[in-house]
C-alpha positions in Angstrom: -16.4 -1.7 -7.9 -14.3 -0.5 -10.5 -12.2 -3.6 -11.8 -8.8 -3.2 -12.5 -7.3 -4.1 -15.9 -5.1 -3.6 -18.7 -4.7 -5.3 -22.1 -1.0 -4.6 -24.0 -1.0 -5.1 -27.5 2.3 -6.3 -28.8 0.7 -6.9 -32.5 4.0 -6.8 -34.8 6.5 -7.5 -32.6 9.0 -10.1 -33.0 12.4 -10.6 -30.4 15.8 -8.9 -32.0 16.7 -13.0 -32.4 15.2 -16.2 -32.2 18.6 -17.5 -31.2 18.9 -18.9 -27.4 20.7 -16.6 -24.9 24.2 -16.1 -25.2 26.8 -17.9 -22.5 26.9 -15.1 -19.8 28.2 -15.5 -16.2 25.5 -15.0 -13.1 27.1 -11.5 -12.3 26.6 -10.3 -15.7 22.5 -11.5 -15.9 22.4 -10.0 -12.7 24.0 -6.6 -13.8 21.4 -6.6 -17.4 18.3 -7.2 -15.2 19.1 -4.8 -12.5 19.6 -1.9 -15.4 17.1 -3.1 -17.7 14.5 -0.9 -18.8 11.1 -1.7 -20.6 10.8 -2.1 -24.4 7.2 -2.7 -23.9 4.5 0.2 -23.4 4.3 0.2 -19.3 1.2 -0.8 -17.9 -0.2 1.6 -15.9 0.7 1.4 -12.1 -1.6 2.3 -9.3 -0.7 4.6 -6.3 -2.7 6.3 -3.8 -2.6 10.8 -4.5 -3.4 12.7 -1.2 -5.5 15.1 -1.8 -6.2 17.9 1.1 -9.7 20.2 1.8 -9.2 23.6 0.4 -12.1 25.3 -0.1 -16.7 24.8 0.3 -18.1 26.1 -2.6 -21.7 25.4 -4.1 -22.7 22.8 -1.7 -19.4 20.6 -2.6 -16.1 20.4 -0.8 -13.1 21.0 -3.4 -9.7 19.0 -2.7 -6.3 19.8 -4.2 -4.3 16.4 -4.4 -0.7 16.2 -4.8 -1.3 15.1 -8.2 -2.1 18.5 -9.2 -5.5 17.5 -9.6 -8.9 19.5 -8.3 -11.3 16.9 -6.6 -14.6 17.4 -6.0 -17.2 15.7 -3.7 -20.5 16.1 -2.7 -20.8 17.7 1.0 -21.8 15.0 3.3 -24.5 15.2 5.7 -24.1 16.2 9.0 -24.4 13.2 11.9 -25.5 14.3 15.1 -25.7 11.0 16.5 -22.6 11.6 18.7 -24.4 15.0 20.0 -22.1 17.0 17.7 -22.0 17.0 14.1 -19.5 15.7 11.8 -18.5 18.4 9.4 -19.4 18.9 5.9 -16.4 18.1 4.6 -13.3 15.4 5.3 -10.2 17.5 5.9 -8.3 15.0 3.3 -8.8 12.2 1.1 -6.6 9.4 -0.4 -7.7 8.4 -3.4 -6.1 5.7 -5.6 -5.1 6.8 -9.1 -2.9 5.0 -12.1 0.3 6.2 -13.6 2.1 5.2 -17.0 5.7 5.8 -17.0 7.0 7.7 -19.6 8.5 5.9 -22.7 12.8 5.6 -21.8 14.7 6.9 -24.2 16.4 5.2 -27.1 19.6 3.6 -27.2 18.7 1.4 -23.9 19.7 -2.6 -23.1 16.3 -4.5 -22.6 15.5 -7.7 -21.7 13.1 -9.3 -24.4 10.1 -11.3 -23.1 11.8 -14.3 -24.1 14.7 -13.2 -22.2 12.9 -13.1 -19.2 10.9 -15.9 -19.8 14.2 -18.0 -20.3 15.6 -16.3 -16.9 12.5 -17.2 -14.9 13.4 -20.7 -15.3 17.1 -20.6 -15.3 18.9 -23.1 -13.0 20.4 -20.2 -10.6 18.2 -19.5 -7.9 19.9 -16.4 -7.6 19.3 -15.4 -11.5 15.8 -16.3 -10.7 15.0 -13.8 -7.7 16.7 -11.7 -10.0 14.4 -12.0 -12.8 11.2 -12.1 -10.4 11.8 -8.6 -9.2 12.5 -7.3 -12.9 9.4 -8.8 -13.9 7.2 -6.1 -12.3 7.8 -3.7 -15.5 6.1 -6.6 -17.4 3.8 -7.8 -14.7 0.3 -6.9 -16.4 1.3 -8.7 -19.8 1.1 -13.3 -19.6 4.4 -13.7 -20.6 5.2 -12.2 -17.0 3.0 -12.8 -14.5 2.3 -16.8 -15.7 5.9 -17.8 -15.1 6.1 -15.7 -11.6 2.7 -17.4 -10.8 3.9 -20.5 -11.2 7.0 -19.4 -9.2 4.7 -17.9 -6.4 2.8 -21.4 -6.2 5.6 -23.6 -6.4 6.3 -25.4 -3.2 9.7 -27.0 -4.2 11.1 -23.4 -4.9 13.2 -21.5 -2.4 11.0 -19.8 0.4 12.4 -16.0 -0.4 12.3 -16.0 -4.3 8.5 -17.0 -3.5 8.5 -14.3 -1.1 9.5 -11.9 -3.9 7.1 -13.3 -6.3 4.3 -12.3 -4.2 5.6 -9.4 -3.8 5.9 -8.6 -7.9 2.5 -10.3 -7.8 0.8 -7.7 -6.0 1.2 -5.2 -8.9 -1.0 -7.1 -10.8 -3.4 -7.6 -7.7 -6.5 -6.4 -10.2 -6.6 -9.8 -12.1 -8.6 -12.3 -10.3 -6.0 -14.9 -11.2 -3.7 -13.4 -9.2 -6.3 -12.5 -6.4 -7.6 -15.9 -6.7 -3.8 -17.5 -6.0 -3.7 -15.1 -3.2 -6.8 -16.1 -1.4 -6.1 -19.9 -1.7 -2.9 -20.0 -0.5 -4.5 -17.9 2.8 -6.9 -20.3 3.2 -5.5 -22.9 4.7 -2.7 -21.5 6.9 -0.1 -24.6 5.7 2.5 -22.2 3.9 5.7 -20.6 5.5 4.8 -17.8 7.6 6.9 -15.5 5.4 5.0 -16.0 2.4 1.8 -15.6 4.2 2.7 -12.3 5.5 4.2 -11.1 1.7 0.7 -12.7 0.2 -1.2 -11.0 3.0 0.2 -7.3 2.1 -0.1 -8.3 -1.3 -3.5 -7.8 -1.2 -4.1 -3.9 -0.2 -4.1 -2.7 -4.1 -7.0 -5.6 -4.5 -8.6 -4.3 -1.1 -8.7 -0.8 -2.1 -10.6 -1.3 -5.4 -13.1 -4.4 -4.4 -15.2 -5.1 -0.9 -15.0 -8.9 -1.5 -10.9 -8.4 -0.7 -12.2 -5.9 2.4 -14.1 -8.5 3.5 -11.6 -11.7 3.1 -8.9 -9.6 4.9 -11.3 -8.5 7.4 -12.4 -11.8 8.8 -8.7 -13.1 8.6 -8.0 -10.5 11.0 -11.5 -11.1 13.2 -12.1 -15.1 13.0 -8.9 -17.1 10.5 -5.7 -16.0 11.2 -4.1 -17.4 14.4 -0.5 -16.3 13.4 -0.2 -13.2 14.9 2.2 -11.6 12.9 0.1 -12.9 9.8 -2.6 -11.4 11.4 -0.7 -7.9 11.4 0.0 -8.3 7.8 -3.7 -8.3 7.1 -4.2 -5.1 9.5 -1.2 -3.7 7.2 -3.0 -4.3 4.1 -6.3 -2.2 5.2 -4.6 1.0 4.7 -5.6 1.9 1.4 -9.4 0.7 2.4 -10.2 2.7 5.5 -12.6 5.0 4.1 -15.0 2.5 4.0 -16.6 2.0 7.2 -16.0 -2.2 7.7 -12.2 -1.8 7.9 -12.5 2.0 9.5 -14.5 0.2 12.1 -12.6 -3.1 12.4 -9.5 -1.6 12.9 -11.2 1.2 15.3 -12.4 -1.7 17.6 -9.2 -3.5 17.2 -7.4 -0.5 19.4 -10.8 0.6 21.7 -11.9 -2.6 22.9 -9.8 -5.6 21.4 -7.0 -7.6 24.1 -4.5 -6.4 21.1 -0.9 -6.6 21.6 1.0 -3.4 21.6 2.1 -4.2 17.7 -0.7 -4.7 17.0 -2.4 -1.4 17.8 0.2 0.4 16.5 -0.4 -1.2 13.3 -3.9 -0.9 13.2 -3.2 3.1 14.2 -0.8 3.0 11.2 -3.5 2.0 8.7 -6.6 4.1 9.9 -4.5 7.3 9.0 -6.3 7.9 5.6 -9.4 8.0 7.6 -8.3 10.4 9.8 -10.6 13.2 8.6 -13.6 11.1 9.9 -14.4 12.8 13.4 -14.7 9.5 15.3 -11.5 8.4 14.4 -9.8 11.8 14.8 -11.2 11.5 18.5 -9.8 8.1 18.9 -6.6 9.7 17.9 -7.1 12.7 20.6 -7.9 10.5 23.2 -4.9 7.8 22.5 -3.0 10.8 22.5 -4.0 12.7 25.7 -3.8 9.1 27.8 -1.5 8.7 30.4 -2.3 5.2 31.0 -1.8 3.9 27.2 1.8 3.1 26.0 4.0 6.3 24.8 4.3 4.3 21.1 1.0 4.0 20.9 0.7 7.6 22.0 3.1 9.0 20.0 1.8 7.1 16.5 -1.8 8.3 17.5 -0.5 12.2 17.7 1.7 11.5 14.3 -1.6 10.6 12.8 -3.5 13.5 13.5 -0.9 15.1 11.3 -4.3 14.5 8.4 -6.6 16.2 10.5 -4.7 19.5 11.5 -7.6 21.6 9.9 -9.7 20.7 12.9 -9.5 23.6 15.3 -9.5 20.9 18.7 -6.4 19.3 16.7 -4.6 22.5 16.4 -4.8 23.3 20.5 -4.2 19.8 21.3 -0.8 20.1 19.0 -0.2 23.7 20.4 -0.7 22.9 23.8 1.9 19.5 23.6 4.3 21.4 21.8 3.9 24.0 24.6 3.8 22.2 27.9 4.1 18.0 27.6 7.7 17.3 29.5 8.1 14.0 27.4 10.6 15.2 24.7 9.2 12.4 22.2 5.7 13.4 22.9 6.8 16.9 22.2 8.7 16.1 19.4 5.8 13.9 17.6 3.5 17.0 18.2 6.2 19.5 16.5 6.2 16.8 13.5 2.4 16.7 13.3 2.2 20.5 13.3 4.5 20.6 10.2 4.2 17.4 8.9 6.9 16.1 6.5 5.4 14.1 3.7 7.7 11.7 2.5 8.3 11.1 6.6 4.5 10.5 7.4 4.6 8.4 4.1 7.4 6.4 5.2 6.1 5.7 8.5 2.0 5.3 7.7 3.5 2.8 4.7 1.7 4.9 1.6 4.3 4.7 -0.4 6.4 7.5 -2.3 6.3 9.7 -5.4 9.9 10.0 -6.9 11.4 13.1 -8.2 10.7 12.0 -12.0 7.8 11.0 -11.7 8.0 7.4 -10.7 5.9 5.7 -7.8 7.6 2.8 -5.6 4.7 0.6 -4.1 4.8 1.1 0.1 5.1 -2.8 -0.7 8.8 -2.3 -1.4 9.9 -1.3 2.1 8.4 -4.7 3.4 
């Protein structure tokens, strides 16, 4: 597995003073974090890039990915095990990818490190949360991600500036520091729900690049975690894993077989949408879909998800023939959506995050 890292060179800088902060009032700090922007060179960010099948050429399936990118993958071999074959190609893959964000312009008010150093242990609870969320431009560079370590691990500080810690935290989820913090504090199920759930989610960048994450969030979900919204959390954080087949077929067996709650299905149909393009769980989908007996949110989340698989000729009909003649106006209406899918909607609702108009990426972390 690739391993994720960065290493920012700040050789020949020195801050604007070596003076301490001036006297500012808690709605001014607030005001210069909130429109800071980096000095430093921005690390580079990771987001997932959907790419979709377009075209079978020289025994390799070729992908064009939001990006802009051309992806190509060897054809994969046909399984007949299931008395029909799988297809030589996935009809989409999510891939993750890094970004740098361009260099701001001149002229800007930054925070120095030693700014936000000095802010990360100011008295103000409130100018610390503050500082912990403008810390994620800085996150991949020691000066940063120490202090809101030491915030994330400190059980005397206030629950919800811990909360966004982890949170900040998870942007620099390739370090093994950071993954290591993560993991302990799971462990041993004594910290605040809240901050289990945050540290949980935290995780899915971590997940997505290394099995030994796949596998830690995997048996939380199977054996360790009794908190059941914990547990969810941990389903959450599979998204960006699912083409790999432990979490595809967790998550699989969690909604076939597993006494879930109704949540908790939904969440498990939620993350298994990047695997979509795998026939077995595009016929999970179909046959969630179609059932009269399951729930209609479970019904209606399984026909949004086959919104990644609308290459598939039985997916098409199945759409077409909802759209046509189901009398549930939601059923309907999920079929239209899946038909024509909306990206930033399906993005929003499968949590994978958004591209910006400029360029920028905001983690699907953000919106929990």
């Amino acid at each position: 597995m690739k391993r994720f890292s960065a290493i920012l060179l700040l050789a020949g800088f020195a801050p604007a003073s070596a003076q301490q902060l001036p006297p500012l009032d808690a709605g001014a700090i607030l005001n210069q974090i909130q429109n800071s922007q980096n000095q430093f060179p921005t690390p580079p960010l990771t987001k997932l890039d959907m790419c979709v099948f377009s075209e079978f050429k020289n025994n390799k399936c070729l992908f064009k990915c939001q990006s802009g990118a051309i992806l190509t993958e060897p054809a994969m071999k046909p399984d007949f095990s299931s008395g029909e074959p799988a297809g030589a190609c996935a009809t989409h893959i999510l891939r993750p990818i890094t970004r740098t964000i361009t260099q701001e312009p001149a002229g800007n008010k930054n925070l120095t490190s030693s700014q936000l150093e000095d802010l990360l242990e100011d008295a103000n609870p409130e100018i610390r949360k503050a500082a912990v969320k403008s810390a994620k431009k800085f996150i991949l560079n020691s000066f940063a991600n120490e202090p809101v370590l030491e915030i994330y691990k400190n059980k005397s500080e206030r629950l919800d500036i811990r909360v966004e810690a982890a949170r900040t935290l998870s942007y620099a989820s390739g370090y093994y520091k950071i993954q290591d913090a993560f993991t302990e504090l799971l462990k041993y199920g004594t910290e605040p729900r809240e901050l289990r759930i945050m540290t949980y989610k935290g995780l899915f960048g971590a997940a997505a690049q290394n099995s030994r994450y796949q596998d830690f969030l995997v048996e939380a979900i199977k054996y360790n975690e009794k908190d059941r919204d914990a547990r969810r959390a941990a389903i959450w954080a599979l998204f960006a894993s699912v083409q790999n087949s432990r979490p595809q077929e967790l998550l699989t067996e969690l909604i076939k077989y597993g006494n879930e709650e109704e949540a908790t299905k939904l969440e498990a149909i939620k993350s298994l949408y990047g695997a979509v393009g795998n026939y077995r769980v595009k016929d999970l989908m179909q046959d969630l879909a179609k059932s009269a007996n399951e729930r209609k949110p479970l019904r209606i989340a399984a026909i949004k998800a086959l919104s990644g698989a609308t290459g598939d000729s039985s997916v098409q009909r199945f759409l077409d023939e909802t759209i046509r003649f189901e009398k549930d106006i939601e059923l309907r209406a999920a079929a239209i959506e899946a038909a024509s899918p909306d990206i930033a909607g399906l993005r929003e609702y499968f949590h994978l995050g958004y591209k910006l108009e400029n360029g920028g990426y905001i983690s699907p972390i953000e919106k929990e």
